[in-house]
matplotlib code that plots the C-alpha trace (Angstrom):
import matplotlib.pyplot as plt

x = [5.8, 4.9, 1.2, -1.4, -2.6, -5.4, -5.4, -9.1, -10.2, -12.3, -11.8, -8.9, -7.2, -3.8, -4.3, -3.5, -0.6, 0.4, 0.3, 2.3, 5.2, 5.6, 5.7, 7.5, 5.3, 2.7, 0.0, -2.8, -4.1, -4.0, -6.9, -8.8, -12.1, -13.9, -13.3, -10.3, -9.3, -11.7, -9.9, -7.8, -4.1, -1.9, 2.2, 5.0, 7.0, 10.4, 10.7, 13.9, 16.0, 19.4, 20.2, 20.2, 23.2, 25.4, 24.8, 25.6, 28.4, 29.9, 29.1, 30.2, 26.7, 26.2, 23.1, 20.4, 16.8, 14.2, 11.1, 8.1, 5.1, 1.7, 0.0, -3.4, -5.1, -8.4, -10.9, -12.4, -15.7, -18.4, -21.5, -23.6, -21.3, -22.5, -25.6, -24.1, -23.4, -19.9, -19.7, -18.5, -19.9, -16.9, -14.8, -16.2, -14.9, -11.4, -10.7, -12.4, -9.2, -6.7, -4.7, -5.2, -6.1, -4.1, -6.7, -5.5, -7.2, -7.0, -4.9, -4.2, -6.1, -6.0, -8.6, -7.5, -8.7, -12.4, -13.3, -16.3, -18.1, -17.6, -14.8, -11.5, -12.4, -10.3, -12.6, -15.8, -14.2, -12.9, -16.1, -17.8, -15.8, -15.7, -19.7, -19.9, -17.8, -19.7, -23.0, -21.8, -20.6, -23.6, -26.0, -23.6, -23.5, -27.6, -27.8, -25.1, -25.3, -29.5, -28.1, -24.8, -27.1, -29.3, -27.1, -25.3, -28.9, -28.8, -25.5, -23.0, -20.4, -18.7, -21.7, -21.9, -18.9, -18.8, -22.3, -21.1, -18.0, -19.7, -22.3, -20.4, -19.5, -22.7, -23.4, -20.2, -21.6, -25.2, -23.6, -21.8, -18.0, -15.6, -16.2, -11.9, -12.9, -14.3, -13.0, -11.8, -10.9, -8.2, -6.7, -9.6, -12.0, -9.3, -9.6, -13.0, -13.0, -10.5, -12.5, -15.2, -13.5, -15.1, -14.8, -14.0, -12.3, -9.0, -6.0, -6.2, -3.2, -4.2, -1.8, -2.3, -1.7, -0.3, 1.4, 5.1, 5.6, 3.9, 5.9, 8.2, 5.6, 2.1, -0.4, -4.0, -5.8, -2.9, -3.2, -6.8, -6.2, -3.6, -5.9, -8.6, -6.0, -4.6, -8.6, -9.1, -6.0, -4.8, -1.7, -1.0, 1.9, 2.3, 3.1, 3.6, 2.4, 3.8, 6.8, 7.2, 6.3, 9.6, 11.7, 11.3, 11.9, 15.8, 18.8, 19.3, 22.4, 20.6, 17.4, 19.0, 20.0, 16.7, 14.7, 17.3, 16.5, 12.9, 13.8, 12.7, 15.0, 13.5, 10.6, 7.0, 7.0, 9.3, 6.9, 4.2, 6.2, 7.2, 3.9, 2.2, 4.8, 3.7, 0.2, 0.2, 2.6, 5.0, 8.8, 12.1, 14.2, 17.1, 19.2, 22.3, 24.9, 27.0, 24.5, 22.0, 20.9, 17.5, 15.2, 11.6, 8.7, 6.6, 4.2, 5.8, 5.2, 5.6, 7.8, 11.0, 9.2, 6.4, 8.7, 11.0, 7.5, 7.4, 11.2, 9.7, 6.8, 9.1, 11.2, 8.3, 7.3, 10.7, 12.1, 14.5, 16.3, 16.8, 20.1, 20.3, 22.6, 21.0, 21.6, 24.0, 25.7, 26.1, 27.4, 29.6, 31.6, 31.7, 29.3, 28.7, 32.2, 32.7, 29.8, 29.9, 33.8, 32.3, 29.5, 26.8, 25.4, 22.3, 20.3, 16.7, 14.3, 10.4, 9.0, 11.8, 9.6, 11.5, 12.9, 13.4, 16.5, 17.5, 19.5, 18.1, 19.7, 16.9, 17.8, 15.2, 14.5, 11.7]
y = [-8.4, -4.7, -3.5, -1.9, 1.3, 3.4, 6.9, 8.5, 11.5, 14.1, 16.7, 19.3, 17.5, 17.1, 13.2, 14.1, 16.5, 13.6, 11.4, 13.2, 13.6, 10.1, 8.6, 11.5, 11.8, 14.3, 11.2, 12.8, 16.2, 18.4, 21.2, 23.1, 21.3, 18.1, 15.0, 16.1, 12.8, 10.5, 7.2, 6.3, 6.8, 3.8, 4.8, 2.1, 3.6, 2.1, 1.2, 3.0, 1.1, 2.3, -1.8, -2.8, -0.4, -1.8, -5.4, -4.6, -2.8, -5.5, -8.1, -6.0, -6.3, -4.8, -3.0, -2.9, -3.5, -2.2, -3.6, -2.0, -0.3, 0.4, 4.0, 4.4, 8.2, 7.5, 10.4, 12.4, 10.3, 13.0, 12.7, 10.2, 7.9, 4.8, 5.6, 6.8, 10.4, 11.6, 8.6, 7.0, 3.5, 3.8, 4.5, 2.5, -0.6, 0.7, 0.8, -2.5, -3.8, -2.3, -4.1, -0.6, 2.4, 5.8, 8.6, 11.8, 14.5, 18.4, 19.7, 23.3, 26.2, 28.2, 30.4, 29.8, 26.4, 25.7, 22.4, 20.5, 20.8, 24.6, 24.9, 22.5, 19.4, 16.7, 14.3, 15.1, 14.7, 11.3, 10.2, 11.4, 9.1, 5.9, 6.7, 6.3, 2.9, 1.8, 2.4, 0.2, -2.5, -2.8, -2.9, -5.6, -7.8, -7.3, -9.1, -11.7, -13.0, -14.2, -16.2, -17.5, -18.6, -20.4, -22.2, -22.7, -24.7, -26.9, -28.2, -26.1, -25.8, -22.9, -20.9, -21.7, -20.6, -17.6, -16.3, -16.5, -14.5, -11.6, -11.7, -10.1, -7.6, -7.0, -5.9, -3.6, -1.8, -1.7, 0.2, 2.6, 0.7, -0.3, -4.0, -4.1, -4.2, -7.4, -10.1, -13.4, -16.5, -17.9, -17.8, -19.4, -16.7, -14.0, -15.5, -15.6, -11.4, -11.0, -12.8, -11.0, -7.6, -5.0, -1.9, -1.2, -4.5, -2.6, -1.4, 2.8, 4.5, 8.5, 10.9, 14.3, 17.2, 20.3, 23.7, 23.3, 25.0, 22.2, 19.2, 19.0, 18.5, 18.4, 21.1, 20.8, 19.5, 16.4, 15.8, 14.9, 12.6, 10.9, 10.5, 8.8, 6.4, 5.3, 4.8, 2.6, 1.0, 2.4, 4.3, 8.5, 10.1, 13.7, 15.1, 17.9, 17.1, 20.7, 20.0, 16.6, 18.0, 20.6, 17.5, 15.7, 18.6, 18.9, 17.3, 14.3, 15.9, 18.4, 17.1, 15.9, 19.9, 21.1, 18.6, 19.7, 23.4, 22.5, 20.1, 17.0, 13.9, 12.2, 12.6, 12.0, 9.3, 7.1, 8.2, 6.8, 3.3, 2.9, 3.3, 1.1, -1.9, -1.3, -1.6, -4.8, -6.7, -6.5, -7.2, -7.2, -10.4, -9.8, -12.2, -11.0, -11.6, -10.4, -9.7, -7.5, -7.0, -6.9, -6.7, -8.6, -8.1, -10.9, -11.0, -11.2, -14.8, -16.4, -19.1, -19.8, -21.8, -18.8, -16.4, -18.4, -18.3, -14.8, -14.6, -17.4, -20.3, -22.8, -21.7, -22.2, -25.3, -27.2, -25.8, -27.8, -25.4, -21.3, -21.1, -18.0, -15.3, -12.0, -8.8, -7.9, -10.4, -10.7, -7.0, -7.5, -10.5, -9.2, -10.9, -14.5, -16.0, -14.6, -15.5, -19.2, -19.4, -17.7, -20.3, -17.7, -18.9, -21.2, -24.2, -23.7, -26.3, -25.8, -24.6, -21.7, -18.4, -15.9, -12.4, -9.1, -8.2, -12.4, -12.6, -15.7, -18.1, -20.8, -24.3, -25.9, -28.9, -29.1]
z = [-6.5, -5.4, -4.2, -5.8, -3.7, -4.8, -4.3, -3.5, -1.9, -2.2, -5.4, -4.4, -2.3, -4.3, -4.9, -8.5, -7.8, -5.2, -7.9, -9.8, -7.9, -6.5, -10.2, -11.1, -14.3, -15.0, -16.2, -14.2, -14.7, -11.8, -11.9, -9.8, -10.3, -9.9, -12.1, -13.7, -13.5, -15.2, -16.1, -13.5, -14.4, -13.2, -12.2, -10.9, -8.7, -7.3, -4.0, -2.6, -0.3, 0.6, 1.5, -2.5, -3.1, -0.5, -1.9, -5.1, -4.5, -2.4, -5.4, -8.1, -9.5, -13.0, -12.3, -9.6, -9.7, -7.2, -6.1, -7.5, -6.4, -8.0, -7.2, -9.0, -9.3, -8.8, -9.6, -6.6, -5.1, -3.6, -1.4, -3.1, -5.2, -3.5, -6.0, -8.9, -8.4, -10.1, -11.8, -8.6, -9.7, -12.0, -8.7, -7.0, -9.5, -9.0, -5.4, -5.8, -7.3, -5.2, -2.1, 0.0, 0.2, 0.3, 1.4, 1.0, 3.1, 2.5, 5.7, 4.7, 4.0, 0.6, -0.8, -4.2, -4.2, -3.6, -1.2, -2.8, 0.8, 1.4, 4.5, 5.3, 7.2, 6.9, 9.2, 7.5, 4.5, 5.5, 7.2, 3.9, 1.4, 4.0, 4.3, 0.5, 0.2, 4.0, 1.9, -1.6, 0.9, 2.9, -0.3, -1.3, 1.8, 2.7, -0.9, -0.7, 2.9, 3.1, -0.1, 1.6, 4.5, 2.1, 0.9, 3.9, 5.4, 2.6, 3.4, 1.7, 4.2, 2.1, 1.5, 5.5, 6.6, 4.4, 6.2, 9.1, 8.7, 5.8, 8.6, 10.9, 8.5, 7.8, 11.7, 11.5, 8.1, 9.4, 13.1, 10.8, 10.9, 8.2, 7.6, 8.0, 12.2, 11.1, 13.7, 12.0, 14.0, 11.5, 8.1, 6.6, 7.6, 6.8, 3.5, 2.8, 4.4, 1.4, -1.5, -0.5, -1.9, 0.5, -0.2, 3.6, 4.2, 2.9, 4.9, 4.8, 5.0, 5.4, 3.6, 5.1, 2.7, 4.6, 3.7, 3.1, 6.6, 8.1, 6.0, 9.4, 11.7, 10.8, 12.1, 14.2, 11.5, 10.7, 14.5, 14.5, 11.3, 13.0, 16.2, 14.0, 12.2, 15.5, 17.0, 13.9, 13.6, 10.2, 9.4, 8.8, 7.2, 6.9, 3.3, 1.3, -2.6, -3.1, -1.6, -3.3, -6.3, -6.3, -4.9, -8.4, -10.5, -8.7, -10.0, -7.3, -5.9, -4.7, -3.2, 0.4, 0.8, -0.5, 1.9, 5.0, 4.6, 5.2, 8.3, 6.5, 6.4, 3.5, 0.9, 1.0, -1.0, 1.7, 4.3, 2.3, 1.5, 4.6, 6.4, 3.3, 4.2, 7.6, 6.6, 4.7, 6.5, 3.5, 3.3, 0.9, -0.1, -2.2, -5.0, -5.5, -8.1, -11.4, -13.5, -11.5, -7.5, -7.0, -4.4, -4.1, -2.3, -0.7, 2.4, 6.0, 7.2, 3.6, 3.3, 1.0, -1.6, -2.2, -2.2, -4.7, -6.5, -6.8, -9.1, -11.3, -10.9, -11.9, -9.2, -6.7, -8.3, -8.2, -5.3, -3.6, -1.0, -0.3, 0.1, 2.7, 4.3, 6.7, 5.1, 8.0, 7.8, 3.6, 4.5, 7.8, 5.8, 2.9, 0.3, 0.0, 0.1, 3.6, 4.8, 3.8, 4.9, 8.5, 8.5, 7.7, 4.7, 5.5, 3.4, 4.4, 3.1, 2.1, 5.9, 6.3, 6.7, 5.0, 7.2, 6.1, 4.3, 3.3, 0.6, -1.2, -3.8, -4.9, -6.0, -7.8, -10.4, -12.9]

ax = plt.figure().add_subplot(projection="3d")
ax.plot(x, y, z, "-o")
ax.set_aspect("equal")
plt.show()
C-alpha cells in the first residue's frame, strides 16, 4: 500500500518538471505554456528509507523491496475550471480520485517563463486554484444535501446523518473555506466527509518551487506559503524541481556531494515524502527474511490483522497472530534470533495497533 498524490497547480509552475524528477522519468512534457499536459501521467515512485537496508543486511536478505508511492501530473487548472474552462472538468475528475494533494506554487522569479496571471504570486495563485475546487464542491453539496435531508425526514438515518455532517461543509464552502476544516464528532462522520470525495476535503501538502539559491532555505515568497499552510493546518516543503531535476541525472555516488555543495541534506523528493506521511497519518511495517526485505505502508492506528491485509487478503482473513519485534530492537540484537533469545520478539493477537518501524511475521489459517 502507497498513496496516490495529485500534483495541480497553476501552468508554469514546474509541477511537470517536478514530476519528472521524483519518478525519475521524463512521462510528462515540460513546456513553457498551458496544458502541456493533457492526460494526466501517473509515476510510482519508491519510498526511500535508510531502515530497510539495515534489516536486510542483518538478515542476509536477497533483495529489498520499498514501499511505493503514486505521484499523478495533473494538467494546470486556471480561473474558471469549476465551469469548464481549460478543460478543468477533466481536472477536476482527477484530483477527485487522489488521497491528497501536492500544490505546487511558483516561488521564484524568471522572465523567461510567463505566469498565466501576469506577476509571481504564490497566494493568489493558491487562493485561485482552491477558489476553483471551493466553487465545484459547493455546486456539488447545494445539490446533494436538500436531497440527503429529504431523505433523512423520511426516516433514513443514513441520508440523516450524512446531512448533517455535508451540512456543515456546505457552511464552510458557502463562507469561502475548504470543506477539509470540516469538524466531525467521530469516525463515523469522518467516514461519511471521506465518501463524500470533496474536492477540498483533501490533505494539501504545498511544494514551494524556488531558485536553486533558495533550495537551503526558502525565500519571502516560501515564507508566506508556509504561514498559510500552518493557518490551515496543512504541510509546506521547500524544493527546487531544477535542482531535483540535475539530482537524478547524477550517478548515485555522487548525489550526497552534489546536494552538500548546495547546503541541502537530502533531495526534494524526501522532503515531499516525509511531509505526505506526515499529512495522512501514514507509517512503514517491515517482513523480513531470506528471500526479500520489504517495507509496507498502512495507516497509523491500524491494527495487525489490517495491516496483515494489506501483504495478502488471505492473510487478513485468517489471521491468527503478528508475530512482532521493534525495529531497534530487530537491529540492536541482531535480527530475529537475538531478539527472541533476549525476549524481544512479541505474539500480538487481532487488537495490537501496529507502530512505526515493526517488523511483522503473520500467522494465519484459511
Amino acid at each position: 500500500m502507497g498513496f496516490r498524490c495529485g500534483i495541480v497547480g497553476l501552468p508554469n509552475v514546474g509541477k511537470s518538471t517536478l514530476f519528472n524528477a521524483l519518478t525519475e522519468t521524463a512521462a510528462a512534457q515540460a513546456a513553457n505554456y498551458p496544458f502541456c499536459t493533457i492526460e494526466p501521467n501517473v509515476g510510482q515512485v519508491a519510498v526511500p528509507d535508510p531502515r530497510i537496508t539495515k534489516l536486510a543486511a542483518i538478515a542476509n536478505s536477497a533483495k529489498t523491496i520499498e514501499t511505493q508511492l503514486g505521484f499523478v501530473d495533473i494538467a494546470g487548472l486556471v480561473r474558471g475550471a469549476s465551469k469548464g474552462e481549460g478543460l478543468g472538468n477533466q481536472f477536476l475528475g482527477n484530483i477527485r480520485e487522489v488521497d491528497a494533494i501536492v500544490h505546487v506554487l511558483r516561488c521564484f522569479e524568471d522572465g523567461d517563463v510567463t505566469h498565466v496571471e501576469g506577476k509571481v504570486d504564490p497566494i493568489a495563485d493558491a487562493e485561485t486554484v482552491e477558489t476553483e475546487l471551493m466553487l465545484a464542491d459547493l455546486e456539488s453539496l447545494e445539490k446533494r444535501v436538500p436531497n440527503l435531508a429529504k431523505k433523512g425526514q423520511q426516516g433514513d438515518k443514513d441520508a440523516k446523518a450524512a446531512a448533517v455532517v455535508l451540512g456543515r461543509a456546505l457552511d464552510l464552502l458557502r463562507d469561502g473555506k475548504p470543506a477539509r476544516l470540516t469538524s466531525v464528532g467521530d469516525e463515523e462522520e469522518r467516514r461519511i466527509l471521506e465518501q463524500a470525495q470533496l474536492l477540498t476535503g483533501k490533505p494539501v501538502l504545498y511544494v514551494c518551487n524556488v531558485d536553486e539559491s533558495d533550495a537551503a532555505n526558502g525565500n519571502a515568497l516560501s515564507a508566506r506559503v508556509f504561514e498559510k499552510a500552518a493557518a490551515e493546518g496543512a504541510q509546506a516543503v521547500v524544493v527546487s524541481a531544477a535542482i531535483e531535476a540535475e539530482i537524478v541525472t547524477l550517478d548515485p555516488a555522487d548525489r550526497a556531494e552534489f546536494l552538500s555543495d548546495l547546503g541541502l541534506e537530502e533531495t526534494g523528493l524526501a522532503r515531499v515524502i516525509r511531509a505526505g506521511y506526515a499529512l495522512l497519518d501514514l507509517i512503514t511495517f517491515f517482513t523480513v527474511g531470506p528471500k526479500e526485505a520489504r517495507a509496507w505502508t498502512v495507516f497509523k492506528g491500524a491494527r495487525a490483522p489490517e495491516a496483515a491485509g494489506v501483504i495478502h487478503s488471505d492473510f487478513e482473513r485468517g489471521f491468527i497472530r503478528a508475530e512482532t519485534i521493534a525495529y531497534d530492537d530487530y537491529v540492536a540484537l541482531g535480527g530475529e534470533t537475538g531478539a527472541r533469545d533476549a525476549g524481544k520478539l512479541r505474539s500480538e493477537g487481532k487488537d495490537y495497533v501496529v507502530a512505526d518501524g515493526d517488523v511483522l511475521l503473520f500467522r494465519f489459517n484459511v
